[in-house]
N, C-alpha and C positions, 0 to 999 in steps of 0.2 A: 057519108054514112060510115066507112072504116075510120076512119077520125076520128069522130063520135066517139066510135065503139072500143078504140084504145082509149080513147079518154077516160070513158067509166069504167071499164073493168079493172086499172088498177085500184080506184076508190074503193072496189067490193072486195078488194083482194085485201089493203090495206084494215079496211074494217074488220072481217074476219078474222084476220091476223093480231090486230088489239082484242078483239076478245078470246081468242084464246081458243083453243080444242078444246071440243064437250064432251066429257069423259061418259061414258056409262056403262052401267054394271051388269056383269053376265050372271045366269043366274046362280052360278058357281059362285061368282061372287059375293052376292048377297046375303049366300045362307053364312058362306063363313062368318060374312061381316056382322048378321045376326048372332051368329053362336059366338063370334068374340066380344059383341057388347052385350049378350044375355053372362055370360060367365062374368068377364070385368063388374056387371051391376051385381052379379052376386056377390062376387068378394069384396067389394071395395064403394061402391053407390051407395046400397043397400045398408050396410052396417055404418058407415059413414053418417045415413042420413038418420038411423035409430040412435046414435050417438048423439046428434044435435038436437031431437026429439027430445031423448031422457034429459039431455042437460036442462032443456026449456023446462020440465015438470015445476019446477019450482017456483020462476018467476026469475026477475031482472035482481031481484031485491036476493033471493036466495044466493044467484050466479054472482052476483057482487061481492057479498058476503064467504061466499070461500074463496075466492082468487084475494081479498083483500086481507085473510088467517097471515096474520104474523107469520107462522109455520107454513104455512103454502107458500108464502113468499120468498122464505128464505132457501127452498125447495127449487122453487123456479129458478131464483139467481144462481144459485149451487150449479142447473143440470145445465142453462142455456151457458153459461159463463166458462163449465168445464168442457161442455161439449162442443164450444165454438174453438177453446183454446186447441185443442184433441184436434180436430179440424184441419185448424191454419199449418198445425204440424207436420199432419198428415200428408197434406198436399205436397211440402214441401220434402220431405224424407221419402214419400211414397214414391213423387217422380223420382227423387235419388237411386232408389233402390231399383224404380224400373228401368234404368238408365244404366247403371251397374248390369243388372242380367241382361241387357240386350245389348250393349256396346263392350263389354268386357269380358275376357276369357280370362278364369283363374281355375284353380285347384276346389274343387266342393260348389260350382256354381248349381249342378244339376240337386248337390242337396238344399242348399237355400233356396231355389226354385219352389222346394216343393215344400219346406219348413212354413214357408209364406203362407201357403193355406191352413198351417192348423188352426189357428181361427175360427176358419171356417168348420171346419170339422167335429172343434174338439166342444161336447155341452158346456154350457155358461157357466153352471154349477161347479163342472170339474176344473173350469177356467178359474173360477173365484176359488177353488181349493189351491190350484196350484200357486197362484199368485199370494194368497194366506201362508202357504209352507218357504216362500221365500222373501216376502216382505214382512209378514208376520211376528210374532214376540218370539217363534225359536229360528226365526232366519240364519240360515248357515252364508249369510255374508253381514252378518252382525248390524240389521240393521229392522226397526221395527216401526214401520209405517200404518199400521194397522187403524182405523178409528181415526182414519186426519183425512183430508182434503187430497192430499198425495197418493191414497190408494182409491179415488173414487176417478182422479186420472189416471193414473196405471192400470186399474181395470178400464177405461173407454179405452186409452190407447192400445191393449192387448186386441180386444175385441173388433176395432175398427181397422186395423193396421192393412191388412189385404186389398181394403174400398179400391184405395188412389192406385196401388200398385198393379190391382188385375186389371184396370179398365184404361192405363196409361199404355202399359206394355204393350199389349199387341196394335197400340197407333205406333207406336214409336219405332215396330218392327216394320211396318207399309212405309215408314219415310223411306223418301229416293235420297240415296246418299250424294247422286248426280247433281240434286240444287245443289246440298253443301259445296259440293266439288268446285261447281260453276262460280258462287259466290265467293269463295277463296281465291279461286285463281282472275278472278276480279277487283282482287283488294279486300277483300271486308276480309276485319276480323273476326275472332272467333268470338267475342262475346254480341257482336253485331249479327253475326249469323243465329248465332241463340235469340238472338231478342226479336231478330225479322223471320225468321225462317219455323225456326225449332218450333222455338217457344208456341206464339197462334197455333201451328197446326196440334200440339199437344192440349191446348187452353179446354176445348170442349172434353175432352174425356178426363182432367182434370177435373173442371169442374162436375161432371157428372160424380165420378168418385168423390167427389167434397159431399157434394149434396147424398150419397146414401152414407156415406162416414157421420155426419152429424144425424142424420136421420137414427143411425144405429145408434147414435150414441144418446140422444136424449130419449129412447125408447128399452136403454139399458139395464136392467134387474139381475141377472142371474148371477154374473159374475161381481157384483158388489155386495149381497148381501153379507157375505162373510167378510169379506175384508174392509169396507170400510162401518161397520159396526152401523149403521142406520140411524144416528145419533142427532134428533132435532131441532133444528138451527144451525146443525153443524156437518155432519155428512148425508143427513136425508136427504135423497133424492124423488124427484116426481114418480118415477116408477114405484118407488114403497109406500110414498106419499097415497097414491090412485088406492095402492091394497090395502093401505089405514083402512082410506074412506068405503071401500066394497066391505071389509070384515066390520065394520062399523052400520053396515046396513044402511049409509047413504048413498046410492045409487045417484043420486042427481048431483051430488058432488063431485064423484069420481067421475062423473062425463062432463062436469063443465071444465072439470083440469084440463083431463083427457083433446076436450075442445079447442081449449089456448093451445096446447101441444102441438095442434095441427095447423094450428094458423101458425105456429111458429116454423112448424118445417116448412110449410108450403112460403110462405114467408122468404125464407135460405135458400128455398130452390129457386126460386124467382130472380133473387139478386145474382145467385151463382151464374143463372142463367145470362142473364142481362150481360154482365162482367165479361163472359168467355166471349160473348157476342162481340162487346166491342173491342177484344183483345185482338180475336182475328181478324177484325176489319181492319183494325190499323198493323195489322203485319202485312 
């Protein structure tokens, strides 16, 4: 009989164990979990799905029809094309830069720190004013990019510059400097420590910043209007493109762009996603 009964009890033990603890929710729980999906549907489900709605009003045949406008097209290429470039940059200069303020002590680090957020700060508008007064036809560094392709990436790169840098820096600050340690005085060099150690654990916040940097950047208006002149087939972007088609009184236009747009971030997020994923597996 006690034979037996060792025998089975670890089978129920082993079962239980495969499946898992059964979570459940207190009623504390619940409500939040309600009020945070009743708000989320409002900002974001909700208008999302009146978007997909208006787009449908017209048909397959309408929706074809303006994603295939010559001028739509050259719009889309213009905004996915500069806003991927803006991007790849990003990543790259943004970790630079967060790597600078966290591993380097210089003279003025506490004002670039905080120069980083104007960006964030400063309106679109007065972005695209500033950037007009220095790239502009009376540039006081003799140089007039105005109305070209040059200032419709100058404005995404102003605007997005922050993404990679706020959401790198504070992982970069939680590394244990004790792996590095460990791993050098093991032999590895230092670009081998970058490539096993560093690098993965920076990869997801990385990418997180990539993905709200293009997100910003093909959803960009304020600070182009002035400066790159809105000029069709050649500096229009989708954002001016959507306001054509709303001051135009085509509502079902401007949401089947508006539509592509989202497939296209959600799109970026998804690879960015996937990418970080197997970045860090293999570190």
């Amino acid at each position: 009989m006690s034979t037996a009964a060792t025998t089975v009890t670890p089978a129920r033990d082993t079962t239980a164990r495969r499946e898992g603890p059964v979570s459940t929710l207190t009623p504390a729980s619940t409500l939040s979990l309600g009020i945070a999906v009743t708000w989320f549907s409002l900002l974001v489900l909700i208008p999302l799905a009146a978007l997909v709605v208006t787009a449908a009003e017209g048909g397959w045949a309408a929706y074809w029809q303006t994603l295939t406008n010559p001028q739509t097209l050259a719009a889309l290429r213009l905004t996915v094309g500069q806003a991927v470039l803006v991007t790849l940059i990003n990543a790259v200069m943004g970790t630079l830069i967060a790597w600078v303020l966290v591993r380097d002590r210089f003279v003025g680090k506490r004002v670039l720190d905080v120069v980083i957020d104007i960006p964030f700060a400063l309106p679109t508008i007065v972005a695209g004013l500033v950037l007009l007064s220095l790239y502009g036809p009376r540039s006081p560094i003799g140089v007039n990019w105005a109305s070209t392709k040059v200032a419709v990436f100058l404005a995404l790169a102003f605007v997005t510059l922050p993404f990679v840098v706020r959401t790198v820096q504070p992982v970069l600050e939680e590394l244990e400097h004790d792996v590095e340690e460990a791993a050098a005085s093991l032999g590895a060099r230092r670009a081998t420590i970058l490539r096993r150690i560093i690098f993965p654990s920076l990869a997801p916040a990385i990418a997180a910043g990539s993905a709200l940097s293009f997100g910003r950047a093909i959803a960009e208006y304020g600070s182009l209007v002035l400066l790159s002149g809105n000029l069709p087939f050649h500096t229009e972007v989708v954002s001016v493109r959507v306001l054509t088609f709303i001051e135009g009184g085509n509502q079902a236009a401007a949401a089947s762009l508006a539509t592509v747009m989202l497939a296209v971030a959600l799109l970026v997020i998804v690879c960015l996603d996937i990418v970080q994923r197997k970045v860090a597996r293999r570190g």
